[in-house]
SERO-4910 file (N, C-alpha, C, O; in steps of 0.05 Angstrom, whole numbers):
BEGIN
 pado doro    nc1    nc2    nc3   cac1   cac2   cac3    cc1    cc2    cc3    oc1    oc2    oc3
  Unk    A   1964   1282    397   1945   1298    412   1938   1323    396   1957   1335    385
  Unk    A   1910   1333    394   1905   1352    383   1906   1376    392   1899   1377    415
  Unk    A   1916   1404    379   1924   1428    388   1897   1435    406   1877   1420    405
  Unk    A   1898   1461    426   1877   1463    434   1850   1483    414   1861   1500    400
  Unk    A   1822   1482    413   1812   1493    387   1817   1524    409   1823   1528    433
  Unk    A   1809   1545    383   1816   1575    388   1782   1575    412   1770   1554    418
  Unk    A   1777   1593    417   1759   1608    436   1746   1627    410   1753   1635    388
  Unk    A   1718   1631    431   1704   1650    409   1714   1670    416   1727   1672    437
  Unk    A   1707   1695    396   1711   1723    405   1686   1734    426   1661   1730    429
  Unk    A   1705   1748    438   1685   1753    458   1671   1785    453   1688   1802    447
  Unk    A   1649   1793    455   1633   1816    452   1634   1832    470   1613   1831    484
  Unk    A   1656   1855    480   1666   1881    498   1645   1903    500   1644   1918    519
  Unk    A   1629   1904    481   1613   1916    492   1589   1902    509   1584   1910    531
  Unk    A   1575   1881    495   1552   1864    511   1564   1867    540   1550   1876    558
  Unk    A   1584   1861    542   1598   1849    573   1597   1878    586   1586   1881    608
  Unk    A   1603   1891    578   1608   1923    589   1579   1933    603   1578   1945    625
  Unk    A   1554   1925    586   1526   1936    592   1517   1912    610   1499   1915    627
  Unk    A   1531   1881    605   1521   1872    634   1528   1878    665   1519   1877    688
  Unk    A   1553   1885    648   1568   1896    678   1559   1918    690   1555   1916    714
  Unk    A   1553   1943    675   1537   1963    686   1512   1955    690   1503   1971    707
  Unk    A   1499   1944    687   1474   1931    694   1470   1914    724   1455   1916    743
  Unk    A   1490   1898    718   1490   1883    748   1502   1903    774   1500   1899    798
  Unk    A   1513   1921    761   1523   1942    781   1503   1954    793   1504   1953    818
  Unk    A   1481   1967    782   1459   1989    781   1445   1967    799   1435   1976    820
  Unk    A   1442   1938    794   1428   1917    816   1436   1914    841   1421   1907    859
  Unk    A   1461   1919    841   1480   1908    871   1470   1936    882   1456   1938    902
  Unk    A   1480   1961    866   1483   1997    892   1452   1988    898   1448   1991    922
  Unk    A   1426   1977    883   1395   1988    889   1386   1966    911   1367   1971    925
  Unk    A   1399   1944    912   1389   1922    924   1409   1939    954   1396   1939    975
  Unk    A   1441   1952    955   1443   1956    979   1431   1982    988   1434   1989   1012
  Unk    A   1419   1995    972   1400   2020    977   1379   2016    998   1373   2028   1018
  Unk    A   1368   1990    983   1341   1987    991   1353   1979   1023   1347   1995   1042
  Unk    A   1374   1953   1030   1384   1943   1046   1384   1966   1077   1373   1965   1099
  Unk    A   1406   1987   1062   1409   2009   1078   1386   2023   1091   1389   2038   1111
  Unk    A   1361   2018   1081   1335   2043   1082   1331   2023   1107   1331   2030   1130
  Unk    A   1327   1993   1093   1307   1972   1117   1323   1986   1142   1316   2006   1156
  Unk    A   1341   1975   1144   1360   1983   1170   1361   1999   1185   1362   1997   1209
  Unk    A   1362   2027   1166   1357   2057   1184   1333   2052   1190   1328   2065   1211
  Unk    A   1311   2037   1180   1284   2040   1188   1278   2024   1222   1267   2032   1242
  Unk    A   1293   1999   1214   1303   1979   1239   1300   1998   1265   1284   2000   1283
  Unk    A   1332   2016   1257   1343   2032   1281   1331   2045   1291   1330   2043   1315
  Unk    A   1314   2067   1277   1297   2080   1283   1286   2070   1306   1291   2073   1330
  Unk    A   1270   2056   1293   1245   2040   1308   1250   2023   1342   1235   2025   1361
  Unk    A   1282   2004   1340   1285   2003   1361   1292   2032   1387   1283   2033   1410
  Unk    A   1308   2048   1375   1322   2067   1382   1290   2092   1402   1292   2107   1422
  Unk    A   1267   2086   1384   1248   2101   1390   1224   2087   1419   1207   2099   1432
  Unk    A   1236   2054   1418   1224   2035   1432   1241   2047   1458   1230   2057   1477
  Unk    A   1268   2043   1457   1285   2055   1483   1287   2074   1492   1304   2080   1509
  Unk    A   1267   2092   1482   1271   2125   1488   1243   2125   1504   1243   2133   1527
  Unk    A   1223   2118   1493   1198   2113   1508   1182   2096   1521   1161   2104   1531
***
């Protein structure tokens, strides 16, 4: 049976700037998330008042 072959090296920085990258996507996508919502509340909140 043959040994197992080595793995490439892996590139610490590339991975580092995807990671901050996909980060900056997740906080903006729950940014936006957060705004819809307060906007939601608002709106019902202003339906029950008047």
């Amino acid at each position: 049976m043959a040994p197992p072959r080595a793995l490439p090296a892996q590139d610490m920085e590339a991975m580092d700037a995807a990671e901050q990258q996909a980060q900056r996507l997740t906080w903006s996508v729950g940014a936006v998330a957060g705004a819809v919502l307060l906007v939601l509340l608002c709106l019902l909140c202003s339906r029950a008042l008047f």
